[in-house]
C-alpha positions in Angstrom: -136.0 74.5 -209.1 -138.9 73.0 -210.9 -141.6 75.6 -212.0 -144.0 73.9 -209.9 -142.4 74.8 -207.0 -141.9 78.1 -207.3 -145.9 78.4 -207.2 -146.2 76.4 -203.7 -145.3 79.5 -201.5 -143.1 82.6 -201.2 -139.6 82.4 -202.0 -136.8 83.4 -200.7 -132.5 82.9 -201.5 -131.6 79.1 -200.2 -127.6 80.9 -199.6 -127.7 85.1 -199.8 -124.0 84.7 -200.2 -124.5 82.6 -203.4 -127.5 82.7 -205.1 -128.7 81.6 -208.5 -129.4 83.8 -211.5 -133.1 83.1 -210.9 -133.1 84.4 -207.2 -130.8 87.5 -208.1 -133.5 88.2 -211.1 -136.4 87.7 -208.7 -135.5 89.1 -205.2 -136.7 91.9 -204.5 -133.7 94.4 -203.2 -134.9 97.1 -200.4 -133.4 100.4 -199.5 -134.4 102.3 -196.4 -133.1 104.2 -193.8 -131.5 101.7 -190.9 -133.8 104.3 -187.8 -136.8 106.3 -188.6 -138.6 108.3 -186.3 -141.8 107.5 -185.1 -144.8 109.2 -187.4 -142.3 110.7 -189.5 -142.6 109.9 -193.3 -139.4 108.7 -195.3 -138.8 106.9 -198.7 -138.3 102.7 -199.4 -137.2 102.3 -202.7 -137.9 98.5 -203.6 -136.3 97.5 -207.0 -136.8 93.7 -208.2 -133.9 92.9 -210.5 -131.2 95.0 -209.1 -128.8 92.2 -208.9 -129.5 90.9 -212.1 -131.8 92.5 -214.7 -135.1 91.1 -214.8 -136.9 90.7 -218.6 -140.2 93.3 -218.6 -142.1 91.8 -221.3 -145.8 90.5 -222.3 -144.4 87.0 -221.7 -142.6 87.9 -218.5 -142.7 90.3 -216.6 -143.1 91.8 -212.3 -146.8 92.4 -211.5 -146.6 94.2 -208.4 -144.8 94.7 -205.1 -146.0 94.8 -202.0 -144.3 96.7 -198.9 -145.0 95.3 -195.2 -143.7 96.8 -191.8 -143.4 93.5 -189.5 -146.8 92.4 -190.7 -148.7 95.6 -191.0 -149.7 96.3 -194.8 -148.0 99.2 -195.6 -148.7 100.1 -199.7 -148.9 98.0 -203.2 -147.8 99.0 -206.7 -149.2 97.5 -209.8 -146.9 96.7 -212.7 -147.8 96.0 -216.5 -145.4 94.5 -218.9 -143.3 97.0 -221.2 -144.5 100.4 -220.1 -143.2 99.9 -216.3 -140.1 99.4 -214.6 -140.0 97.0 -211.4 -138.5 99.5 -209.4 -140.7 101.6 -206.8 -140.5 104.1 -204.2 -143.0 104.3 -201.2 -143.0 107.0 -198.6 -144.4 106.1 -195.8 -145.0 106.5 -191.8 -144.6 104.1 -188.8 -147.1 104.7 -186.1 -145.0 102.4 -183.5 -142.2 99.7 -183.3 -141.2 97.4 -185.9 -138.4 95.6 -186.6 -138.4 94.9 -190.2 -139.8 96.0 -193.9 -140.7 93.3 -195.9 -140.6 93.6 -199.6 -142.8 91.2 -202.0 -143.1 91.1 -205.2 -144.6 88.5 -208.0 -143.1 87.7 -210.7 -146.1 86.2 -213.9 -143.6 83.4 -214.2 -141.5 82.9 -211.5 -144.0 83.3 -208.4 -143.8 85.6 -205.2 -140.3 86.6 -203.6 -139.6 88.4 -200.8 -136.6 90.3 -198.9 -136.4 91.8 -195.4 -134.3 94.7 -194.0 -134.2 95.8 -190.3 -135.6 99.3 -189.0 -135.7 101.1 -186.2 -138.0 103.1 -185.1 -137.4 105.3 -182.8 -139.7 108.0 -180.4 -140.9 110.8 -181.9 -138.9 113.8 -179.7 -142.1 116.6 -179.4 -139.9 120.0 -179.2 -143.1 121.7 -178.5 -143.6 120.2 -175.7 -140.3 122.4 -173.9 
């Protein structure tokens, strides 16, 4: 894909199943529990380059990643070349229902990428309440 391109919007794997060493490098992988509680907080780890290592250098390098719930903002993390590793971990609450996290992240050369994974969220049970 010419470099241009890669600049013109958010990217994303043209085949998951077989994707090119640029989009392994450059997608950002999520892991999350698959049903959450409502309120409750629990950890997203978000790690750009765990399908194929991504270079952390002056030249080139992930310069932060963004976490979304359905499009609610959830939390940012700011990378610098050499002294950081593109691999994060959020904790984080859901006040209602979503049905995905969404997982950006921007690579100096390469543009913005970004993965999805489902959630559930499901009511809070109040055991006071009884």
């Amino acid at each position: 894909m010419p470099w241009h391109k890669l600049f013109a919007g958010v990217n994303c794997p043209a085949d998951a199943r077989n994707m090119s060493d640029l989009e392994k490098k450059h997608l950002p992988v999520i892991s999350a529990p698959d049903t959450i509680e409502t309120g409750e907080c629990f950890e997203v780890t978000v790690e750009v380059g765990g399908l194929l290592s991504h270079p952390n250098e002056n030249e080139h390098f992930i310069e932060f990643i963004d976490l979304y719930a359905d499009d609610i903002f959830l939390a940012r993390a700011d990378l610098t070349p050499i002294t950081t590793c593109p691999t994060v971990r959020f904790n984080v609450s859901l006040a209602g229902e979503v049905s995905e996290l969404r997982a950006y992240s921007r690579c100096n050369l390469h543009g913005v990428w970004v993965a999805k994974a489902p959630i559930k969220v499901r009511e809070h049970a109040d055991v006071s309440s009884r």
